[in-house]
N, C-alpha and C positions, 0 to 999 in steps of 0.2 A: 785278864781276859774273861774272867768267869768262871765257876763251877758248873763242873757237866755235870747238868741236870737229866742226858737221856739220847736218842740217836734219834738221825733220822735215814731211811735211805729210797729211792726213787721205786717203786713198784708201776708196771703198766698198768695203766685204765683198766683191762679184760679183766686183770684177776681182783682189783680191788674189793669186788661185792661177795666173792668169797669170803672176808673179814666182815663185811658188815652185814650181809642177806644170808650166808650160808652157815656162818655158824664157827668158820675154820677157824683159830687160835693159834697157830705155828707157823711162825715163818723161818725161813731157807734160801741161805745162797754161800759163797764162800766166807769163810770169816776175813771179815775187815769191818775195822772202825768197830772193834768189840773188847779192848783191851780195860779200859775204862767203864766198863756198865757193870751193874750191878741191879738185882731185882727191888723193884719198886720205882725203877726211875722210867722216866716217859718214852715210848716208842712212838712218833710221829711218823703216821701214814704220809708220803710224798708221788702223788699220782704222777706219772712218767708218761709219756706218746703225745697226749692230747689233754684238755682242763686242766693242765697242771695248776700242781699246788698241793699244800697241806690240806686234807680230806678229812681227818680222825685223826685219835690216839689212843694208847691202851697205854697201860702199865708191863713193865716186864716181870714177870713171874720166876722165870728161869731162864738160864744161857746153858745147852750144851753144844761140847765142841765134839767133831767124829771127822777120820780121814776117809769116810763112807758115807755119804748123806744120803745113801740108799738104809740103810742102819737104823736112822729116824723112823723111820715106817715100822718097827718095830718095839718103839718106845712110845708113839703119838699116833698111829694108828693113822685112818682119813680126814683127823685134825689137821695135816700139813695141806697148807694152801695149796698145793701146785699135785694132782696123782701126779704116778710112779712115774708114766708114759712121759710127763711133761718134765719131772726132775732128771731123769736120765737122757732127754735133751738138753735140756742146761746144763747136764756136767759135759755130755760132748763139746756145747759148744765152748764150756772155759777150756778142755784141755784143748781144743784148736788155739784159744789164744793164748796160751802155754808154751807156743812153738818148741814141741816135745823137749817141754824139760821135763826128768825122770824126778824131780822132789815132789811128794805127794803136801800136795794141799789140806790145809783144816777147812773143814765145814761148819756150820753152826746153825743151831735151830735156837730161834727166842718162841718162848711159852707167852702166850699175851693175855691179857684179862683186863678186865673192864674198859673193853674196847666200844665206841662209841665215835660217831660220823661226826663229821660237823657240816652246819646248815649250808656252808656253799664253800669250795677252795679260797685258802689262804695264800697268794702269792709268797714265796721266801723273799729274803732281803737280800740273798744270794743264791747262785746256783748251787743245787744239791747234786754232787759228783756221783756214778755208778758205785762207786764202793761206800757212799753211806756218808755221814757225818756228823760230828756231835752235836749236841743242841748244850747252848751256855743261858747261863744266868741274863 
């Protein structure tokens, strides 16, 4: 099947130019499809809404996990792509699809670096699922 070379997972249009125009280096959302990375290997940008496609890449620097991904804000500061306002939307909206189960969820921030655009999207060869996916050899 390949060596996992690196993930990839679907980010919307809106926030993408935060990684490349603004400067932000942290990304956020529940941990999936993170059991297998390690730093150094590729994080492929996957535009989500609209132009989809592979946009950029970066390398991954660091993985941390938190049952608080309010928490991050105190390790990375307004390097996280998404303010406060906008993460503690997203967590309502997972524990709506939660259908109140009481186990608390891991979170995950990847540290990115030398992240860099590419000239125009890459169509996948397949569909990239909301919780992320591996990239193989």
């Amino acid at each position: 099947m390949g060596e996992i070379v690196g993930v990839t997972y679907p980010i919307p249009k809106r926030f993408m130019d935060r990684f490349f125009k603004e400067g932000k280096d942290v990304f956020v959302k529940p941990a999936t499809v993170w059991k297998q990375l390690k730093p150094g290997m590729k994080f492929v940008f996957y535009q989500s809404h609209e132009d989809t496609g592979f946009v950029g890449e970066a390398k991954i620097k660091m993985i941390l996990l938190q049952e608080d991904p309010m928490k991050f804000f105190e390790t990375f500061g307004d390097r996280i792509f998404l303010t406060k306002e906008e993460l503690r939307e997203y967590i309502k909206s997972q524990e709506r699809w939660g259908h109140g189960k009481k186990k608390r969820k891991l979170w995950m921030a990847i540290e990115l670096e030398d992240i860099r655009k590419y000239d125009k999207p890459v169509k996948p060869k397949r569909f990239v699922p909301v919780g992320g996916q591996y990239l193989r050899e």
